[in-house]
C-alpha positions, 0 to 999 in steps of 0.5 A, a space after each residue: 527497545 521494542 519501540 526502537 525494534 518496530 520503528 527498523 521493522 517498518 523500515 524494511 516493510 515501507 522499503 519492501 513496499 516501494 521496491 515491489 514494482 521494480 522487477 515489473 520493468 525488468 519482465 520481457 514478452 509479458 505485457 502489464 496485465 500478464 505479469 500483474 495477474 502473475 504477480 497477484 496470484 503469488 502474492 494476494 493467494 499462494 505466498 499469503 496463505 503459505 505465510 498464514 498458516 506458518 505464522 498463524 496456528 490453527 488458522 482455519 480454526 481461528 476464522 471458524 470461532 470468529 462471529 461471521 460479521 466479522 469475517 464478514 468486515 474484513 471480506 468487504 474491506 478486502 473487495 474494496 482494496 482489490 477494487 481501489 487497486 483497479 481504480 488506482 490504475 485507471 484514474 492515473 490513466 485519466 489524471 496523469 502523475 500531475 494530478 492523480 498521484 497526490 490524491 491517491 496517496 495522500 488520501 492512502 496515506 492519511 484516511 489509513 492514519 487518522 480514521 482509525 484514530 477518530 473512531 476507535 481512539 477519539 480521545 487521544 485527538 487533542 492529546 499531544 500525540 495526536 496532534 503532532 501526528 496530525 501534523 506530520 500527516 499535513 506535512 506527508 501530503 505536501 511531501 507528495 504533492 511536491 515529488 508528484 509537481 516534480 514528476 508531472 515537470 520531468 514528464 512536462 505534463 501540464 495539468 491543464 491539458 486534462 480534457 474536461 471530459 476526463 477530469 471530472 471522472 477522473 477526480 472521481 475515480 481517484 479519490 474512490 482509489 485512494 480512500 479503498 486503497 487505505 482499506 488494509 489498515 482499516 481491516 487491520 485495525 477493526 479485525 480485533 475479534 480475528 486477532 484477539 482469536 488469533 492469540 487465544 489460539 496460542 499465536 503470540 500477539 506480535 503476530 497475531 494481526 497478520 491473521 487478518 491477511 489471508 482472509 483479506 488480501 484472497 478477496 482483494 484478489 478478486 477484482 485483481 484478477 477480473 480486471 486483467 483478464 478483462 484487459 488480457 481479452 481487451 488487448 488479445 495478449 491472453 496468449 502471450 502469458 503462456 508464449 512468455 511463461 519464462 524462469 525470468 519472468 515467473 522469478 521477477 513475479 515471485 520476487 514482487 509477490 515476496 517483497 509486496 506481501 511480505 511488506 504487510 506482514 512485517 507491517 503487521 509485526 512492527 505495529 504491535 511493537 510500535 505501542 497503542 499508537 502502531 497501528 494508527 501511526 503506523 500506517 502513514 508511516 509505512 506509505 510515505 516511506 515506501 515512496 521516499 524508496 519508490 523515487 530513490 528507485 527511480 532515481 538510481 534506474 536513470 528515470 530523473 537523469 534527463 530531466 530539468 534542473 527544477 524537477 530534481 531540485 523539487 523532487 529532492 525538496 519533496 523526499 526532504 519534507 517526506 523524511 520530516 514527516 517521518 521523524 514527526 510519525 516517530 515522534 508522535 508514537 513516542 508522546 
């Protein structure tokens, strides 16, 4: 039953995670950076902390009792995140979807899976779960690697056509993106010492790893905020957040920051419920649905309607495999 319940919970937290960056588009006289700072402020700070401390009893006492190495972990693992947000942004921008989308995510996807499975439970690798996680983490990456081929044809982008100049940096970047970008459930994972504080504090141990956030994602702010203000001072649009300071504009960045943050607590929840295995199979589970969601967006948004025949053929083959991928994250915490 608690199985069953976890398995709908990350439902909701991968739909809310690939739904997130929909009310962007619908945003008028912002630009990217100002609606991205809008939305980072709401949801990495205000919303977390607001949600934390509902959630989390006593939650300053808890990081007050926890050893400050550990804090310590978690406010680099954070900083790291906000930095792979930032790198993520610039190495599509090298890269293209053709070539960038797939690394990014894919090492999102399966270094947010599998290193917390071979440092903190290395002998279930050879074990029958593992295994078959293993397995479904191989056939998630071919998923994305699929959708990413099918919008690199919608877009005609030609991997080749990358300059040489940028195609190194560019693989540079995106891998450092997408290894700092699986750092939230790093951070979730190895914050047991703030959890474990969390529970001895009277927070029940469903929600005791949403304790890890605050503390976090604030950091993770940081880089968020430096990067749009760069880009702000960059493009000269600094004024145009205050000239665009709209009821439309500050809901839509509202809705992201509650569909973004809310996505990790009810994350956090669902693992708990997913058993020993939560948080390892948890993670891959979580992102390749919140890409099967982001393309059915882009789907019902129009984006594929005058595109190819082969493009929406392979787009569709992709969503097939990331689907068995997902039966397979669920088989696996089954076993």
């Amino acid at each position: 039953m608690f199985l069953i319940f976890g398995l709908i919970i990350i439902l909701v937290a991968g739909f809310f995670q690939g739904t997130f960056i929909l009310p962007l588009s619908y945003t008028t006289k912002w630009k990217w950076e100002n609606t991205w700072l809008a939305f980072s402020l709401l949801g990495m700070i205000v919303l977390n902390w607001i949600w934390a401390f509902i959630f989390i009893p006593e939650l300053l006492t808890i990081y007050s009792t926890v050893p400050a190495s550990n804090l310590a972990i978690l406010i680099l693992f954070g900083l790291g995140w906000g930095l792979g947000a930032v790198l993520f942004g610039i190495g599509m921008d090298k890269l293209g979807m053709a070539l960038g989308y797939p690394v990014i995510m894919g090492l999102t996807a399966s270094i947010g899976g599998l290193l917390p499975l071979f440092i903190q439970q290395p002998e279930n690798i050879l074990q029958l779960s593992g295994i078959v996680l293993i397995t479904g983490v191989i056939i998630a990456l071919v998923g994305i690697i699929i959708c990413s081929k099918a919008a690199a044809i919608k877009s005609t982008y030609d991997a080749i056509n990358v300059k040489k100049d940028k195609l190194t940096a560019g693989i540079i970047i995106a891998i450092a993106a997408g290894v700092l970008s699986s750092l939230p459930n790093m951070g979730f994972s190895f914050g047991t010492a703030v959890t474990q504080a969390a529970i001895e504090r009277g927070t029940s141990p469903a929600l005791a790893g949403n304790s890890v956030w605050a503390l976090f994602f604030s950091f993770g702010f940081i880089p968020n905020l430096i990067y749009t203000v760069w880009l702000m001072i960059k493009n000269k649009t600094y004024y145009t957040i205050i000239t665009g300071l709209t009821i439309k504009n500050t809901g839509l960045s509202l809705l992201m920051a509650v569909l973004w943050i809310g996505s990790f607590y009810l994350y956090g929840f669902s693992s708990y419920n997913l058993g020993d295995l939560g948080k390892i199979v948890g993670w891959p589970l979580f992102i390749s649905i919140s890409i099967v969601v982001g393309n059915l967006w882009g789907l019902w948004k129009g984006e594929w309607r005058n595109s190819s025949k082969r493009a929406r053929t392979m787009l569709n083959i992709g969503l097939v495999v990331l689907i068995i991928a997902l039966i397979i994250f669920c088989i696996s915490n089954i076993l």
